[in-house]
C-alpha positions as CSV (number, residue, x, y, z in Angstrom):
1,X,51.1,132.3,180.0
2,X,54.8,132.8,179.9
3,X,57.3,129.6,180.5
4,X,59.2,129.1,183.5
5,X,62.9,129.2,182.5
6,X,63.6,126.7,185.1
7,X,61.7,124.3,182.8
8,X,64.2,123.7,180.1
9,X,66.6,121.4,180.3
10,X,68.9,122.2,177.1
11,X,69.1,126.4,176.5
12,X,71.4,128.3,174.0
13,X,72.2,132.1,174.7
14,X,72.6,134.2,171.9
15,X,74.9,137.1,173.1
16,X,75.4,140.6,170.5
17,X,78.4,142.4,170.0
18,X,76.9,145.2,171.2
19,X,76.8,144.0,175.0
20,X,80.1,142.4,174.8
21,X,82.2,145.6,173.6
22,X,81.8,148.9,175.7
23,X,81.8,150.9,172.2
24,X,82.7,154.2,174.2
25,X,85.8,152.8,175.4
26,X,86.2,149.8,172.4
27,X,87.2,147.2,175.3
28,X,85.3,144.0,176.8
29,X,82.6,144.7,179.3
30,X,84.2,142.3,181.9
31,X,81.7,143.3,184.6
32,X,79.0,142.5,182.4
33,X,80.4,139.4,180.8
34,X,81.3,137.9,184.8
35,X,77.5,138.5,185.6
36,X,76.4,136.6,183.0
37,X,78.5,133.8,183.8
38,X,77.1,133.5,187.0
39,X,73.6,132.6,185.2
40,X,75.4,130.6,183.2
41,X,76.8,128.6,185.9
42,X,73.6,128.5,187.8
43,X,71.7,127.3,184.7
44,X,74.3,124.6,184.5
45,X,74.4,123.6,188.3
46,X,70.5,122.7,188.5
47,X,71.5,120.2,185.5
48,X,70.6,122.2,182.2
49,X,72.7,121.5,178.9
50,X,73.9,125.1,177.6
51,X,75.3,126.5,174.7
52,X,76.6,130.1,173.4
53,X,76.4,131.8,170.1
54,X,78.5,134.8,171.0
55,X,79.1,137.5,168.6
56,X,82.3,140.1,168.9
57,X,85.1,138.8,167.5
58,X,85.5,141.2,164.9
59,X,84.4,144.1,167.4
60,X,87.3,142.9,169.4
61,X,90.1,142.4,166.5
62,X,89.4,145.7,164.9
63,X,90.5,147.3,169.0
64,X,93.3,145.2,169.5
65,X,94.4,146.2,165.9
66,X,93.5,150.0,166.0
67,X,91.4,149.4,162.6
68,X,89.3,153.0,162.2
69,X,85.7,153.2,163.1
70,X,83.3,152.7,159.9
71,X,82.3,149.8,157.5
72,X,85.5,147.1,157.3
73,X,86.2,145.9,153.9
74,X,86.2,142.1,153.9
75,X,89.6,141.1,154.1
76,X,89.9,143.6,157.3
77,X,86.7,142.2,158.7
78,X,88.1,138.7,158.2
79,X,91.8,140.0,159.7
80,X,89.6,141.3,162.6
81,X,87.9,138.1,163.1
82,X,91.1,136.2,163.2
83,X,92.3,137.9,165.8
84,X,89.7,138.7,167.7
85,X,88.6,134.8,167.9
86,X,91.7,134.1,170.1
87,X,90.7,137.1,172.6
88,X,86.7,135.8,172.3
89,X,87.3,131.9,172.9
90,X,90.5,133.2,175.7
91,X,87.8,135.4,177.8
92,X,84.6,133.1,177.6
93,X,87.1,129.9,178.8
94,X,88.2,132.2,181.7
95,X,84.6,133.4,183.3
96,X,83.3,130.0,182.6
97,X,86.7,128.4,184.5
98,X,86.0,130.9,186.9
99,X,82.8,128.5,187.7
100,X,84.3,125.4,187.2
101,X,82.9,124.8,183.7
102,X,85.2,124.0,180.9
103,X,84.0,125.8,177.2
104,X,84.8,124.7,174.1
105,X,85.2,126.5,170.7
106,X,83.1,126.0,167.8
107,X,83.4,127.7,164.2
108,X,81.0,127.2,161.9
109,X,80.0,128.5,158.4
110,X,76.5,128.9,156.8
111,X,77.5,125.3,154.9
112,X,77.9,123.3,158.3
113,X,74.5,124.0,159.1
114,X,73.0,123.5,155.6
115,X,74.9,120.6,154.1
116,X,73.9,117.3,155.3
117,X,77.2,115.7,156.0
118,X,78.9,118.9,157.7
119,X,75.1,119.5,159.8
120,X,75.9,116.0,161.3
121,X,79.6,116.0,161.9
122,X,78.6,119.5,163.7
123,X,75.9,118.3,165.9
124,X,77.8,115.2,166.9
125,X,80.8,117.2,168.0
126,X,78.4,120.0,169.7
127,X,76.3,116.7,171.9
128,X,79.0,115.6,172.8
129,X,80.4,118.5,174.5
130,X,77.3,118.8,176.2
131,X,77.3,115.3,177.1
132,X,80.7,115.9,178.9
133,X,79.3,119.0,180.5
134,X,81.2,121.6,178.7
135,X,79.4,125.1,177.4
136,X,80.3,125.0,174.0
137,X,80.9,128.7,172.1
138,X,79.8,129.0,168.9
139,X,80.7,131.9,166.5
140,X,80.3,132.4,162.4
141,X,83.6,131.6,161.3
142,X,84.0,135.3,159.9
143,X,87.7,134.7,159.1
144,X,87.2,132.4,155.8
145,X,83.7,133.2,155.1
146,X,82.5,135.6,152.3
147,X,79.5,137.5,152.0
148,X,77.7,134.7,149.5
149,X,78.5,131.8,152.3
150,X,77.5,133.3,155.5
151,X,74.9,134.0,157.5
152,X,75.4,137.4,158.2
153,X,73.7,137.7,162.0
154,X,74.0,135.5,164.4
155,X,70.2,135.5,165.5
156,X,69.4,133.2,162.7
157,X,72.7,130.9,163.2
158,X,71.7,131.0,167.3
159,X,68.5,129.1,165.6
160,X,70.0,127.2,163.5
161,X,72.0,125.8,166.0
162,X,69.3,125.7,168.9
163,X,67.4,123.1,166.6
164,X,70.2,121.3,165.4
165,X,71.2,120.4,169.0
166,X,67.3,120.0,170.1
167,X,67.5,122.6,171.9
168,X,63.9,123.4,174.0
169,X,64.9,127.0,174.7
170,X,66.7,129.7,172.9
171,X,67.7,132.9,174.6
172,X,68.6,136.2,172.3
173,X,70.1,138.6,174.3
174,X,69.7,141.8,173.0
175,X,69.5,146.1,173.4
176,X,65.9,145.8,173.4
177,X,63.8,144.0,176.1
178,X,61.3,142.4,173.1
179,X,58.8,143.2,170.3
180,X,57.3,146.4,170.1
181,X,54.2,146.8,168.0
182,X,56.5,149.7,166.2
183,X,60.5,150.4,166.5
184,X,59.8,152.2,170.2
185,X,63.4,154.1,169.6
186,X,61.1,156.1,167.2
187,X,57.6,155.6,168.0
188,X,56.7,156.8,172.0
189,X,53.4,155.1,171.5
190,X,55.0,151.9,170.2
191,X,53.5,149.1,172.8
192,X,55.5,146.2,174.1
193,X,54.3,142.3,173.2
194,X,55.2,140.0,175.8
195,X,53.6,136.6,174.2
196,X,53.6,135.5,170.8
197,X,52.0,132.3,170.0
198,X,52.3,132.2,166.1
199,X,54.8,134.7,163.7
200,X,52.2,136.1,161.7
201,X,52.6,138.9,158.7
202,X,51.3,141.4,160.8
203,X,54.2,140.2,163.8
204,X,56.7,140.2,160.8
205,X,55.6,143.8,160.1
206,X,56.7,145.7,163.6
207,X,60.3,144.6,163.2
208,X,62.4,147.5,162.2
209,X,66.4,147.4,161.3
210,X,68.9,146.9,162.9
211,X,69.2,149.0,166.1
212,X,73.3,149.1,166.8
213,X,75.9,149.9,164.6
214,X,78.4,147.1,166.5
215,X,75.2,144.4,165.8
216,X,74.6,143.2,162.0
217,X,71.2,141.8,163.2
218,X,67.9,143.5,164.3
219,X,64.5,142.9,165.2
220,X,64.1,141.7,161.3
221,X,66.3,139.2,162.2
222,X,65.3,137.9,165.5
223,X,61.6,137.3,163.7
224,X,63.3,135.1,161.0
225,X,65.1,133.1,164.0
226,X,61.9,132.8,165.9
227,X,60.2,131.4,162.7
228,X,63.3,128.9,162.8
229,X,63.1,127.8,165.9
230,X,59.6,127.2,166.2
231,X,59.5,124.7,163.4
232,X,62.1,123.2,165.4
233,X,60.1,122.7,168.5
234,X,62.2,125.1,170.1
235,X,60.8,128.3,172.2
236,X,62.2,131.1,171.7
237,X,62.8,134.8,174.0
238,X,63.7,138.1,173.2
239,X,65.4,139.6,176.5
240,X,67.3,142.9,177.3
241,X,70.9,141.7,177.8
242,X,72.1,145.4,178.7
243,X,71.0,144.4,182.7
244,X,73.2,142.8,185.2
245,X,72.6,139.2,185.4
246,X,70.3,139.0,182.1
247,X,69.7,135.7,182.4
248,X,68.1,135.6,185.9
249,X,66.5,139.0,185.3
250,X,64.2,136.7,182.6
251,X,63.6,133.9,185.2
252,X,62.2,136.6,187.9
253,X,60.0,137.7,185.3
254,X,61.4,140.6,183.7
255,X,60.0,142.3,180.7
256,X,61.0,140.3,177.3
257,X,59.1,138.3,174.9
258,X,57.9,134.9,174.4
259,X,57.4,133.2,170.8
260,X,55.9,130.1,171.4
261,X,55.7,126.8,169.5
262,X,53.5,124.1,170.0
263,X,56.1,121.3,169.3
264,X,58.6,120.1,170.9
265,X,62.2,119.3,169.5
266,X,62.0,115.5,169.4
267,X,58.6,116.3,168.1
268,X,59.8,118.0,165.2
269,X,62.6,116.4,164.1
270,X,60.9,113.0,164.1
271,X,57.6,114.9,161.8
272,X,61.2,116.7,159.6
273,X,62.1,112.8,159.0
274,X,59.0,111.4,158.8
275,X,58.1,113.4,155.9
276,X,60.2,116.2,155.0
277,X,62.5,114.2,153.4
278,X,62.9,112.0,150.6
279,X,64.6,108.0,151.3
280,X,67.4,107.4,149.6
281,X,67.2,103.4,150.2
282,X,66.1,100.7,152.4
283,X,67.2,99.1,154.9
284,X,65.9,95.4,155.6
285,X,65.9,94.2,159.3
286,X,65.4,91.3,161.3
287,X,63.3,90.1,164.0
288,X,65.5,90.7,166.4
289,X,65.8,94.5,165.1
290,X,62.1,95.0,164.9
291,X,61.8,94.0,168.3
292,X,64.6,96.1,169.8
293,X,63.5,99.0,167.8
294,X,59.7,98.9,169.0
295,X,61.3,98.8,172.4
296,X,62.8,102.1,172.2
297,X,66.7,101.1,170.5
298,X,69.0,102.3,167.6
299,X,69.2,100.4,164.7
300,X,72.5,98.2,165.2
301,X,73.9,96.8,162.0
302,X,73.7,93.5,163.2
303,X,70.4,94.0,163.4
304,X,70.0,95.0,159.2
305,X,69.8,91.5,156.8
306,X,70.0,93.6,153.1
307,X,70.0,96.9,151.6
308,X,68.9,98.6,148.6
309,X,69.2,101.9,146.8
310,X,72.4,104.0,146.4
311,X,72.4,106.8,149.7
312,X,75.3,109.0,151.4
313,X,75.7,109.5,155.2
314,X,72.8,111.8,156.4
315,X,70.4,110.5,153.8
316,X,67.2,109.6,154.8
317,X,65.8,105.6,154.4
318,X,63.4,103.4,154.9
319,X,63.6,101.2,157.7
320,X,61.5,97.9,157.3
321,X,60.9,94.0,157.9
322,X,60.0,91.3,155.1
323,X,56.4,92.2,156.0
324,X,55.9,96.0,156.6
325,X,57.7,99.3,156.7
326,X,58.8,100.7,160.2
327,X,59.6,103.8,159.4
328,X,62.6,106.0,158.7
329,X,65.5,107.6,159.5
330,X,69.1,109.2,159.1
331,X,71.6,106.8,157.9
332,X,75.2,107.3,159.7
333,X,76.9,105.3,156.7
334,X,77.2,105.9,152.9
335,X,75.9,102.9,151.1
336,X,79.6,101.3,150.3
337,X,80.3,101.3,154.2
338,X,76.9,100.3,155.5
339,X,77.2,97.2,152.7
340,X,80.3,96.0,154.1
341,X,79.2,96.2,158.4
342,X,75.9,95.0,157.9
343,X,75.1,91.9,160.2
344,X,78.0,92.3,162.0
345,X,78.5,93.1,165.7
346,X,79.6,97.0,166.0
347,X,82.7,96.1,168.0
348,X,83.6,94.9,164.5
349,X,83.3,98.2,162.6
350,X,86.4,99.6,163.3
351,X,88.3,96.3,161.7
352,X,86.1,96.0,158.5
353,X,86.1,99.5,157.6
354,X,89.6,100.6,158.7
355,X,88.5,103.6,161.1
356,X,86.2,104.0,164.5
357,X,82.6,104.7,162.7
358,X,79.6,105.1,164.7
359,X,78.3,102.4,166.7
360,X,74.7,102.7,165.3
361,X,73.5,102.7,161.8
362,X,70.8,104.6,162.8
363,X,71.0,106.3,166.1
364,X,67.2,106.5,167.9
365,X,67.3,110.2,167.6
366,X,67.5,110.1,163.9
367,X,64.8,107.7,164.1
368,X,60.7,108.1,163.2
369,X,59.2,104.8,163.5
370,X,55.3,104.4,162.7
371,X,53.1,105.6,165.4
372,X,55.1,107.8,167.1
């Protein structure tokens, strides 16, 4: 059975260069790009969180500065990006404005995702865009990364970003309405596969290269984000982007396909903590903490009596009492900090440490207590 898009409450869209940029006359599709934010907007309306890995900044810098068609060399690719960011992040803000929703501008590199520190400092400015009901726009920052930092496509950043957020739903807009048992531009017989439940090596053998000269991506690379999200808890949906209104073309049942997972974000983060990782230290709480944490609550550090081991903000610890272990989670302090503001009031943080840290030492979605 396929999902019902109006199930999901936080969605990214993953939009190509190749539906962006009209490459016959090297200019924005406008008509295309309004339509879309008219699903956007309705997606947002009925209460949905969404965010939007868009592609085409270089496709736009290299029009607006007359760069010949053909490969780029990487200083022109990163000139191109440069510019073309400002014309990207200018036209999203103005269709999304156009619906009374304000978009934000996001940058990121292969490290942001990857390295533990930067991974947090990302998803805590991303959450709290969506928290104040913004669409943020997220793009590979193509204008200071090199080819051995980057991602490359932004199918697998879209997933890497869909589970970083918890994110139950990620959209990949593309010139192909799904997965084909074999590349259909070339085989007539190829069939289309509306549902899969589990990325298997024979699923991972129809995908073919990449189908648009504009697009460094393909159906190689929409498999390797499906595999991504899924371990993320998050579903994932190949869709034809080249119709009006993609978006709602997917809700009313439109051909595309469906990879499944059989987690669910909070799910899987909770199992990644739980025992993906290796603790760094301990943290040692009180009664009062237990309590509050069994109830459903961060970790405060009022709450955390002693500590032990020597870990960096991000780490993962161990979380328990005199008597038992809790369980674990992500750390917001390094060990220095989170020695100095333990057993104090959070209102206090700010004065003992000499800037605004976080109010929790472990917030409840970095959290996997016992149990759960």
């Amino acid at each position: 059975m396929k999902p019902d898009l109006r199930q999901f409450r936080r969605v990214v869209l993953k939009v190509g260069s190749a539906l962006l940029v009209d490459r016959a006359r090297g200019r924005l599709n406008h008509a295309w790009l309004a339509a879309l934010a008219e699903d956007i907007a309705d997606l947002h309306a009925r209460g949905a969180d969404v965010l939007v890995v868009s592609s085409g900044a270089i496709a736009m810098g290299r029009t607006v500065l007359g760069l010949a068609p053909g490969p780029l060399k990487l200083e022109e690719s990163q000139a191109a990006a440069a510019v073309g960011q400002i014309a990207l992040a200018r036209t999203w803000a103005e269709v999304l404005a156009h619906h009374g929703i304000t978009a934000g501008q996001i940058l990121v590199t292969l490290a942001d995702t990857e390295q533990r520190r930067r991974y947090l400092n990302a998803r805590a400015t991303t959450l709290k865009l969506l928290e104040m009901r913004a669409v943020p726009v997220v793009n590979e920052n193509d204008t200071v990364a090199t080819s051995e930092i980057r991602y490359g496509d932004n199918d697998r950043l879209a997933a890497r970003v869909a589970t970083m957020i918890g994110a139950d739903l990620l959209v990949l807009f593309s010139d192909v309405d799904g997965l084909y048992t074999a590349p259909p531009a070339s085989d007539p017989g190829a069939q289309h596969i509306p549902v899969v439940e589990r990325i298997t090596p024979a699923i991972e053998a129809m995908a073919g290269g990449a189908a648009s000269e504009l697009s460094r991506g393909g159906m190689r690379t929409k498999i390797e984000a499906g595999k991504i999200a899924a371990a993320g808890g998050t579903h994932m949906v190949i869709a034809d982007g080249r119709t009006k209104n993609p978006l709602k073309h997917v809700a009313d049942g439109g051909r595309c396909t469906w990879f499944l997972t059989p987690s669910n974000p909070v799910t899987a983060r909770k199992t990644w903590i739980a025992g993906a990782l290796e603790p760094r230290g301990i943290l040692y709480v009180d009664e009062g903490a237990t309590r509050a944490l069994q109830g459903g609550a961060s970790l405060l550090p009022v709450g955390v009596r002693r500590i032990e081991g020597v870990f960096a903000r991000g780490d993962a610890v161990t979380i328990r009492d005199e008597h038992r272990i809790l369980g674990r989670g992500l750390v917001a302090y390094d060990v220095d900090d989170a020695s100095r503001i333990i057993g104090r009031p959070s209102r206090e943080i700010e004065a003992i440490l000499g800037y605004p840290g976080r109010t929790e030492m472990i917030h409840r979605d970095d959290m996997a207590l016992n149990g759960e």
